[in-house]
C-alpha positions in Angstrom: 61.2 42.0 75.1 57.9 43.8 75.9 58.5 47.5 76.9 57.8 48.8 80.1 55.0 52.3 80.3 54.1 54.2 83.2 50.5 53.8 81.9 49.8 50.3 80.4 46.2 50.2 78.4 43.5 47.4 79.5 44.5 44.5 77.5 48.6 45.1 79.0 47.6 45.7 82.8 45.2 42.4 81.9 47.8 40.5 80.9 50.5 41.8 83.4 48.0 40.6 86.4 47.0 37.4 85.2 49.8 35.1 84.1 47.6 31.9 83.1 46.0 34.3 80.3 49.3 35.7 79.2 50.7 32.7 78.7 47.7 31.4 76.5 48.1 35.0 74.7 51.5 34.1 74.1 50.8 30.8 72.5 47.7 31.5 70.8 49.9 34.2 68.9 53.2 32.4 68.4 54.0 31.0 64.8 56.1 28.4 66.1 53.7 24.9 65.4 51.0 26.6 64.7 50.3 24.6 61.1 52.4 21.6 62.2 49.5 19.1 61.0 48.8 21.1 57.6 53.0 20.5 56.6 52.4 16.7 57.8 49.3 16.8 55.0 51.2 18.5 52.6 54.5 16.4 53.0 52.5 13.2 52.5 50.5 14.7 49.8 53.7 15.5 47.7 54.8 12.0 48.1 51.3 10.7 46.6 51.6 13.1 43.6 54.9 12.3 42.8 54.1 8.1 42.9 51.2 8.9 41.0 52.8 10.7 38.5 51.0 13.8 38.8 53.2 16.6 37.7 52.5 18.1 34.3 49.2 16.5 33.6 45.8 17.9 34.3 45.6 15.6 37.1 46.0 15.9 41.0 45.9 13.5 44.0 42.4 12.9 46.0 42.1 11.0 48.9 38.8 9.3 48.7 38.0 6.6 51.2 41.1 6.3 52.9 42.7 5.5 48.8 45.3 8.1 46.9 44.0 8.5 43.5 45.3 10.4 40.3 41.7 12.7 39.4 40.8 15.7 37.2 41.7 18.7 38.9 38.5 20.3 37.9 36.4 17.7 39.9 38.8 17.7 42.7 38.6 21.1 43.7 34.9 21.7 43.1 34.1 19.0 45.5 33.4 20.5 48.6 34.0 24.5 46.7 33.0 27.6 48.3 29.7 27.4 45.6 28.9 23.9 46.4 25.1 23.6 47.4 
């Protein structure tokens, strides 16, 4: 529970007066489903490694058009890399 001041700053007496913009604060800031989609990816993308037979090779899964394939991890992760020109 917020606390209560005698003297709230900008952003608090902003918030206190306009209850449409707190409540998109509030949700903007709230952990809860925040990343839903990127555990849905990562759920799925478990479930390809492990068919594929992945684990302990130098291989991981890459989805390349709209197909799971077992691929050099090297390749995999420089595709689309923060150097990539």
């Amino acid at each position: 529970m917020a606390r209560k001041v005698s003297n709230p700053g900008k952003t608090a007496s902003h918030y206190r007066s306009n209850p449409k913009s707190r409540a998109k604060h509030v949700e903007d800031n709230s952990p809860g489903g925040k990343y839903a989609h990127t555990n849905a990816y990562k759920r799925k993308h478990a479930k390809l490694a492990k068919e594929l037979g992945t684990e302990g090779t130098n291989k991981d899964v890459s989805l390349r058009n709209g197909r799971a394939t077992a691929e050099n991890l090297k390749i995999n992760r420089a595709r689309g890399g923060s150097k990539r020109k």
